[in-house]
N, C-alpha and C positions, 0 to 999 in steps of 0.2 A: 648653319642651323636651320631646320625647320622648322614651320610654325602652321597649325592647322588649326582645325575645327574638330572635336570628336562628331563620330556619325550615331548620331540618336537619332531613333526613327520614333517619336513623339507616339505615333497612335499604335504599336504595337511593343514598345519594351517598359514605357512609364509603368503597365497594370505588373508586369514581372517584379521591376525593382518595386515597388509598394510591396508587394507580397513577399520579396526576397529578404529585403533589408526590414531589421528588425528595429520596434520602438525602443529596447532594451541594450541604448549603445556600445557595451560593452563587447559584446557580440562581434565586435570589427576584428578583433584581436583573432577569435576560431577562424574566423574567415581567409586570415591573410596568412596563419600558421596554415589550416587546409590546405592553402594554395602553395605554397612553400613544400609542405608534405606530398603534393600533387607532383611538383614540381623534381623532389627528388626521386620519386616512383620511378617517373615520366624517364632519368638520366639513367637508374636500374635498368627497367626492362629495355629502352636503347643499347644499352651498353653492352647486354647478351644476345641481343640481335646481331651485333657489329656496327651497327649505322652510330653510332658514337665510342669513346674510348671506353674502354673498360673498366669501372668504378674501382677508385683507387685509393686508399684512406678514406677521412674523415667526411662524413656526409652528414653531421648533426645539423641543426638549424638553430640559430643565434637568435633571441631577442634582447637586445642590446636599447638602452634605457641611460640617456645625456638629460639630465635635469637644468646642468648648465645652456645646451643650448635650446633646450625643452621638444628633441628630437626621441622619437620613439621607432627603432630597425627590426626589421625582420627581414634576417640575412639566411640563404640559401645557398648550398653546392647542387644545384639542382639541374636541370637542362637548358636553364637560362634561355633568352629570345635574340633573335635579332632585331635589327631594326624593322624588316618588313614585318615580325611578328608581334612587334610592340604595336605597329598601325591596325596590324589584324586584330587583336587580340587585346589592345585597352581602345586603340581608338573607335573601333566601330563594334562597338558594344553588344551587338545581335550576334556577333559569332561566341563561340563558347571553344575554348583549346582544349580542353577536356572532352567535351564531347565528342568533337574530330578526331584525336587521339582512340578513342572508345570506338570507333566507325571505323579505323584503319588497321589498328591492332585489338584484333573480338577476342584474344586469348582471356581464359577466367584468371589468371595471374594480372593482367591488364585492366581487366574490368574493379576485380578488386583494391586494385593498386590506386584507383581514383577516387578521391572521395569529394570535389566539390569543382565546381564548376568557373575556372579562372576567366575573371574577367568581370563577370557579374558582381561577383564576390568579394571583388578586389576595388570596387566603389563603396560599399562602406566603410573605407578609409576614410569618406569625407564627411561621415559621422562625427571626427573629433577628430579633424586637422584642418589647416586652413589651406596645407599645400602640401603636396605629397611628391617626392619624387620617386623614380626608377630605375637604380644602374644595372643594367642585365649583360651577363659578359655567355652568347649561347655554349653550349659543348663542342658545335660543329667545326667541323674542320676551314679555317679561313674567316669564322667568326671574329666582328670587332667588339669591343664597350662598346655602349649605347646609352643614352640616359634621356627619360623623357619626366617631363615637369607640368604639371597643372594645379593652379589654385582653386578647383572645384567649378571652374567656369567650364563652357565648352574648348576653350581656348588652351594647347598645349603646345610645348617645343619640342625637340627634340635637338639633339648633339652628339658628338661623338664625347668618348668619357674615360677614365683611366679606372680602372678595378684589378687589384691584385689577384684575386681567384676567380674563377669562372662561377655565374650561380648568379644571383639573383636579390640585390639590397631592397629593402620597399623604405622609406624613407618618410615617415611621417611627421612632420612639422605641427606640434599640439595645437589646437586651438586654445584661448586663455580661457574658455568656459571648459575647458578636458581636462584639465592640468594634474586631476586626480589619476590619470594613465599614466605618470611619471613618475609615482610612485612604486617604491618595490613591494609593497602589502599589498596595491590592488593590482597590478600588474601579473602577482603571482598567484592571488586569490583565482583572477580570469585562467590563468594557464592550467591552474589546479581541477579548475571546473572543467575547463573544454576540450584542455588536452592530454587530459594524466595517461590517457591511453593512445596517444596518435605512435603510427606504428615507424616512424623517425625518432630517432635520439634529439629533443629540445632542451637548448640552454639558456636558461635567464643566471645570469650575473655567476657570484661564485661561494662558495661554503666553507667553513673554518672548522677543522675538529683536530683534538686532539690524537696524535698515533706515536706508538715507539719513533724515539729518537734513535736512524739510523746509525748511531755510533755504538749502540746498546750498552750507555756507559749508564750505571745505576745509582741511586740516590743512595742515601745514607741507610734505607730499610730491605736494601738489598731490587729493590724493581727497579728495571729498565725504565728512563726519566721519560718524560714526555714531550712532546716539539708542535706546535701547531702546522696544520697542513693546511692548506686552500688549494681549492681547485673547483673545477666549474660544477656548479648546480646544475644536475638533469635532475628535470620537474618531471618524467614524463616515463610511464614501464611498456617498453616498444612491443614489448611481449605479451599482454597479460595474457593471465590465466586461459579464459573464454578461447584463446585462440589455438590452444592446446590440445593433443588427444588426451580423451581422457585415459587412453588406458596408460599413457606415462604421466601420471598423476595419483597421489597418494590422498587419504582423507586430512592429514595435515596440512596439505597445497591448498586447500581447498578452506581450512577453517584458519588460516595463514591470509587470505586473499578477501575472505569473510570479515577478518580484525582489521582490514587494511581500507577496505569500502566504507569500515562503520567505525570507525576508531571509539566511539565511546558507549558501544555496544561491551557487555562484560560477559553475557553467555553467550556457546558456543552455536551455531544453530542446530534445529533438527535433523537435518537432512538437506542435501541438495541435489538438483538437476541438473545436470549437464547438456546442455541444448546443443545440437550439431548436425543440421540438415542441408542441402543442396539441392533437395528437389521435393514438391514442383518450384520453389523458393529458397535463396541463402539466409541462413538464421544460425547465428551461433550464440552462447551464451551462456550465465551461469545463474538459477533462481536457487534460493535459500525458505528455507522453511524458520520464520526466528519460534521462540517459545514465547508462544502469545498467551500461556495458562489460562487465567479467565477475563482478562480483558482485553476489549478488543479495540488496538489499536487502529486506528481507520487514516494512517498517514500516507497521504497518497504519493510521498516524493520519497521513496525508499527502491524502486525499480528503475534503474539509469537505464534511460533510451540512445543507444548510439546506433550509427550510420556507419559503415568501416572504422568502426572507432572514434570516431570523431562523436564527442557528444552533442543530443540534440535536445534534450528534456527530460529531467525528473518529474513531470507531472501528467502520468500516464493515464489518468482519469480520464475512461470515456473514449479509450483509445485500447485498452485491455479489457477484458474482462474485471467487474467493481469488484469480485472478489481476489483477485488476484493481484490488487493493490496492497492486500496482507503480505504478499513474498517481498523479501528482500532482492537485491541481485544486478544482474547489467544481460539484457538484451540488447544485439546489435545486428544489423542487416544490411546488407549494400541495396537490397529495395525498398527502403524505405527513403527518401528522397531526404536529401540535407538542407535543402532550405521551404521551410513546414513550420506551418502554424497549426496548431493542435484543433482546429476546426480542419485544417486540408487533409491532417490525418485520417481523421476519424472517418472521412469518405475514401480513402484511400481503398482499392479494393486489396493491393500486397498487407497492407497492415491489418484488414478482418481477417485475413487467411491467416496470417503468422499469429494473430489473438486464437482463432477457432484451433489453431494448432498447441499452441503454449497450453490453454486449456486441456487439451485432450494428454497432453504429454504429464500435466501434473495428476489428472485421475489414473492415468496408465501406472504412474509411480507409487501414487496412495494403494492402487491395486496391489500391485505386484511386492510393495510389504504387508501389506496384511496376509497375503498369501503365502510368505517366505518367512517371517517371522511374526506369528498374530500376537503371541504376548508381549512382545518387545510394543507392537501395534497398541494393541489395549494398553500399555503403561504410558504410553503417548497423547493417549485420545482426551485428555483433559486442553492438552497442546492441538490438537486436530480437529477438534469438536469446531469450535468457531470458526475457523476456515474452511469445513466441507459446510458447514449449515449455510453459510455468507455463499457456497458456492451454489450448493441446492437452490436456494431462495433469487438467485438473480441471473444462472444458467439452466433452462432445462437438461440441455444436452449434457451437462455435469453432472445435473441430479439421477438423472437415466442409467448412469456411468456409475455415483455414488454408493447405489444401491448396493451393491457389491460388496462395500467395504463399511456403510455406515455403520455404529454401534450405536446399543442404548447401554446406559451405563443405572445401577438401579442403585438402591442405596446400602445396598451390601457392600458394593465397587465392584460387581460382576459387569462383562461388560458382554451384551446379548446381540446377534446380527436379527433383523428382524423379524427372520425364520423361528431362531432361536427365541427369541422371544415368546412369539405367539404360542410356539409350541410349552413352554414353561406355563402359559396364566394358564393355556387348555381352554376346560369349559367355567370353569373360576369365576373367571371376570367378563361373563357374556351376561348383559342384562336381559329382561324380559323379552325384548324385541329381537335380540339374536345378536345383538352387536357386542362386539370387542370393547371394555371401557378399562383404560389404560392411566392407571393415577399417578400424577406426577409432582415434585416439589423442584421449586424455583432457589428453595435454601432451606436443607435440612435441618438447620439447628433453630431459624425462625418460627419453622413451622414443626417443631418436635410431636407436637399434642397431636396434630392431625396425620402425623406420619405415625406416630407411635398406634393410633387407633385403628389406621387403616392395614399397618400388618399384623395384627392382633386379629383382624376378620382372616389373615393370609392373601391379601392384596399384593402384589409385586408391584412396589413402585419406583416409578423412574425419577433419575436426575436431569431436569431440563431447566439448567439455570443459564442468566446472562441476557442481554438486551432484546437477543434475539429469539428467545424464547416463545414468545406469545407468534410470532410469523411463523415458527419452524411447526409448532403443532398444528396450526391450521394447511401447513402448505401438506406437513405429512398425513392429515385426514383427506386431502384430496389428491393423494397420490393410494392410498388405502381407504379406498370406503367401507370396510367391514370395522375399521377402531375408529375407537373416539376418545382424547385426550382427555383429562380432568386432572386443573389444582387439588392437589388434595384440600386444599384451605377453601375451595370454591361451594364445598356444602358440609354437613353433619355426616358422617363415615356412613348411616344408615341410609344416605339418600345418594350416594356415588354412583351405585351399582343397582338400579332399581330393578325388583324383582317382585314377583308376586306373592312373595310373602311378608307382610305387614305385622310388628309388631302390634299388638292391642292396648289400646287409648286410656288410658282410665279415666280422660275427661270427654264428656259431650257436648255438643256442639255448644248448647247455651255458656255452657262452662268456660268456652275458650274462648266467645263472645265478651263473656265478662270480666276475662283476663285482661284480653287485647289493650284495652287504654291504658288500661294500672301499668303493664309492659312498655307501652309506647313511651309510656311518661316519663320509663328511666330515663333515656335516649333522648337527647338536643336533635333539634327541629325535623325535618322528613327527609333524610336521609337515609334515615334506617327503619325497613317495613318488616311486622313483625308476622310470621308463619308459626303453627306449631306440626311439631312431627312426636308420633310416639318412639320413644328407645327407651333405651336397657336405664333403669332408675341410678343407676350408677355412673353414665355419662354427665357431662358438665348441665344445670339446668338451662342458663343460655348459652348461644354459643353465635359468634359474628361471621360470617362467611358473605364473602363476595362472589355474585354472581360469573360463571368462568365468560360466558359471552362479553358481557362489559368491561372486565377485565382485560379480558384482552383487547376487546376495541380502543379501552386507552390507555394501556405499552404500547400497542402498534401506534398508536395515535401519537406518542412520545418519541417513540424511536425514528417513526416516517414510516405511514400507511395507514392503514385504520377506513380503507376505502373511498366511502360518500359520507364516511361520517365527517369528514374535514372538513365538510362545507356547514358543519354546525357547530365550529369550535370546541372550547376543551371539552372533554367528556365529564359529565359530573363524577361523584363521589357518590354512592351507595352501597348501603350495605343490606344484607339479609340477619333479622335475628330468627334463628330457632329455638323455638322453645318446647325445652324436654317435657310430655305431660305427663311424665310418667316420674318425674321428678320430687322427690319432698316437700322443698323449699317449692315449687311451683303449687302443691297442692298447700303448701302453709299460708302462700299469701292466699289463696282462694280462699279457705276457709279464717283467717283472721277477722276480726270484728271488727277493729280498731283501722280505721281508714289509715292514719299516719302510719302506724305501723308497719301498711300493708304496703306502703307508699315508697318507706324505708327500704325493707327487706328488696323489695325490686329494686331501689336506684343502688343498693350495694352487689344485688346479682349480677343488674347491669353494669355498672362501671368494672365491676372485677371481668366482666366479658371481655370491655374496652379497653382493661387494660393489659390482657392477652396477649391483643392484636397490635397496641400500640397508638392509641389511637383513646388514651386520657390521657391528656397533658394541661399543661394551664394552670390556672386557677381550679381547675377539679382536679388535677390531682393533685394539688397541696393539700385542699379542704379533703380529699380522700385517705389520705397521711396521716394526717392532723385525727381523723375520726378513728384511724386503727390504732394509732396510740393513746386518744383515751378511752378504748376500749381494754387496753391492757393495764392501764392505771385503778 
């Protein structure tokens, strides 16, 4: 027997393993299947070289689970070590077999056949165990067993060892704080997570279904009886999809592979991308477009990050493009390194390129349907709208790209490219000053009164609803400085579109002087500042409108953004009242005699304004209630 010391070299591998080995213990499990996966690659491509035998039967990888003797296996037919490779290769920890392997044989079949680094890897084992053994029988010709044993100390043995197949036992000894690893729920929960896709056939334990009984002797209602079957569980699809051409692949495979990522997803998705490049980077992959209608989900662990399959991270925030955390899907790359904390990513220069690329590849896609099928496009864009705005708003390069395909959609449900558009208002909707003013609702049916007004003048107005709202019209006023956005609800339809010609007042200044307080008085405390405007006697006599500037500074302020206003807290609450002077009821309180009366008439003009907008509730609108019905009594 031998007996050593591992070789750690303190001031050069300690800062690796910290970085390697993750806080999130479970993690040991990818690592040692990885290696295992590494391991049978490694016996492949040998085996077509001739420097080993020819791969013959069964090459899956066992993880094998004894609660009795609280032992946790991960068993390989892999290339297995010898003795001087178990010294090289666990005892002195600064070498990596994988990367030597990758140095001798540079074939892309070889490079992609590797996906984690044995040895390194192969210590956080002692995350939860207390002692780990190693029976490795190599392929080589003249090969013995070997078995090496350490309890986590520097101190290891080694011996000779008996193993029935050649390949590779790893032998974990639980610790009594791990015990939860001995379980078949979380044992398969970890395999489901890190290795649904490792490109080895993996077996944890075994499955019981019913199938025809071989006799095909049938029941009394004429079916062939039933017999239960068991046989091993493969956790794991060696093939997926992503690894596929796509031109042998159908839209079925595809929304088959989609129900299978998301199991309690119930629509199919929109559309998908099929990622598949090799230069100047390897990236293959598959993103999904889900049907996001109007809201907007902002779940960032819907995009699986794998490394040759081997999963690395659902939480691709800040490592992708933020709006591209709306796609569904599985990106995977062999340059993207396997043991990554989502801070080393993010600096990573392979993974900015593979984001600046994914990005360009989903604009390229949005293009090239609107161009191939625009109405199929336009029946989509209630589904599309939130993901190119989220795209415009947090990628230039996107937005640049966008333009292209963006729509405005108005409230007919015509849906306009922004050419189209401008060319529809004309000279229409050009104010005084020469500018483009562009009227829009956030929710057609909230705001009927001011949408109804404003196509009545022949306003074309647009639908720009949803959180993002208030950001997309400021970012698209400075991407076009000839338009200018407007709520329709943001003024009185007479003052949207200011122009030089002025309906005439029928009150004078004194006049609207001595209204002003009477008005004010409807209206609880200074919230609401009161303006008059002359219009048509047939418009509403007051009417509430939010300033569109403030407005929007607090949705943006709500949503995230709102500038330097954030450094002065929420944004208050104001309103604008207009008041019609060309109105009736505005010339009946003026001339009324009767102070109370006159008192009246406004606080019922006013509150029926407020309750418009939504904006009487409480106790005033009971006592508001209460006064309309004993007015009909």
């Amino acid at each position: 027997m031998q007996k050593g010391n591992i070789n750690v070299q303190t001031e050069n591998i300690f800062p690796i393993i910290k970085k390697f080995l993750y806080s999130d213990h479970e993690i040991f499990l990818r690592e040692l299947v990885s290696n295992a996966v590494d391991a049978t690659q490694k016996r492949i491509t040998l085996g077509k070289l001739g420097e080993v035998n020819a791969v013959e039967g069964n090459t899956s990888i066992e993880v094998i689970r004894d609660e009795e003797h609280k032992t946790l296996t991960i068993r390989d037919r892999g290339i297995g070590m010898t003795e001087e490779e178990v010294n090289k290769y666990i005892n002195q920890i600064a070498f990596s077999g994988a990367t030597e392997f990758l140095d001798k044989y540079k074939g892309e079949e070889a490079k992609t056949a590797i996906i984690g680094h044995f040895g390194l890897g192969f210590y956080s084992a002692f995350m939860v165990a207390k002692h780990v053994d190693i029976i490795s029988w190599s392929q080589r010709d003249g090969a013995e067993p070997v078995k090496w044993s350490c309890d986590g100390s520097p101190e290891y043995t080694i011996e000779k060892a008996e193993k029935k197949e050649r390949g590779t036992d790893i032998i974990l000894h639980i610790a009594d704080d791990s015990e939860e690893f001995l379980t078949d729920d979380r044992v398969q929960g970890i395999l489901n997570k890190y290795c649904k896709f490792m490109p080895v056939e993996i077996i944890h334990g075994t499955k019981t279904e019913m199938v025809d009984d071989p006799s095909d002797e049938k029941d009394e209602d004429g079916n062939v009886k039933k017999t239960e079957k068991t046989s091993p569980r493969v956790v794991n699809e060696s093939k997926p999809l992503w690894t596929k051409a796509p031109a042998d692949l159908e839209d079925e495979d595809y929304k088959k592979f989609y129900q299978d990522l998301y199991p309690m997803n119930f629509e199919d998705p929109l559309f998908h991308i099929h990622l598949n490049v090799d230069f100047p980077f390897n990236l293959t992959g598959i993103l999904y477009f889900p049907q996001l209608k109007k809201e907007m989900e902002l779940r960032r662990d819907k995009i699986h990050l794998y490394s040759n399959q081997v999963f690395i991270t659902d939480n691709v925030e800040n490592i992708v493009p933020d709006f591209l955390t709306l796609l569904h899907g599985v990106i995977d790359s062999p340059d993207i390194p396997l043991n990554v904390s989502r801070s080393y990513l993010q600096e990573d220069a392979n993974v900015k390129k593979i984001s600046g690329h994914i990005s360009k590849k989903v604009s390229d896609k949005l293009n090239t349907m609107f161009k191939k099928d625009r109405e199929t496009f336009a029946s989509q864009w209630d589904d599309l709208r939130i993901f190119v705005e989220y795209g415009i708003l947090t990628d230039q390069k996107f937005m640049d790209r966008a333009k292209k395909f963006m729509l405005f959609k108005d409230t007919e449900g015509a849906c306009h490219t922004y050419e189209e558009m401008i060319a529809v208002v004309g000279e229409t909707q050009k104010d005084k000053n020469g500018k483009i003013i562009l009227p829009y609702t956030a929710d057609a049916k909230a705001q009927h009164s001011f949408v109804s007004a404003a196509k009545e003048r022949g306003y074309q107005v647009l639908v720009m609803e949803g959180p993002l709202a208030s950001h997309m019209v400021q970012k698209l006023e400075e991407a076009y400085p000839d338009v200018q956005f407007k709520r329709v609800d943001s003024d009185v339809v007479d003052n949207l579109i200011e122009t030089d010609d002025a309906t005439t007042s029928t009150l004078d200044e004194k006049q609207e002087e001595a209204l002003k307080p009477i008005i004010e008085g409807a209206f609880p405390g200074e919230a609401y500042k009161v303006k008059f405007t002359a219009m048509s006697p047939t418009a509403a006599p007051l009417t509430i409108t939010r300033s569109e500037f403030m407005r929007r500074m607090k949705e943006q302020q709500a949503v995230g953004g709102g500038g330097g206003f954030q450094m002065f807290g929420a944004m208050p609450d104001n309103y604008d009242v207009t008041v019609n002077s060309n109105h009736p009821i505005v010339q009946k309180i003026l001339s009324e005699k009767d102070e109370s009366v006159k008192q009246k008439v406004a606080k019922r003009a006013g509150d029926l304004a407020r309750l418009s907008q939504g904006l009487l509730e409480g106790e005033e609108l009971t006592a508001f209630i209460a006064d309309g019905y004993g007015e009909l009594s």
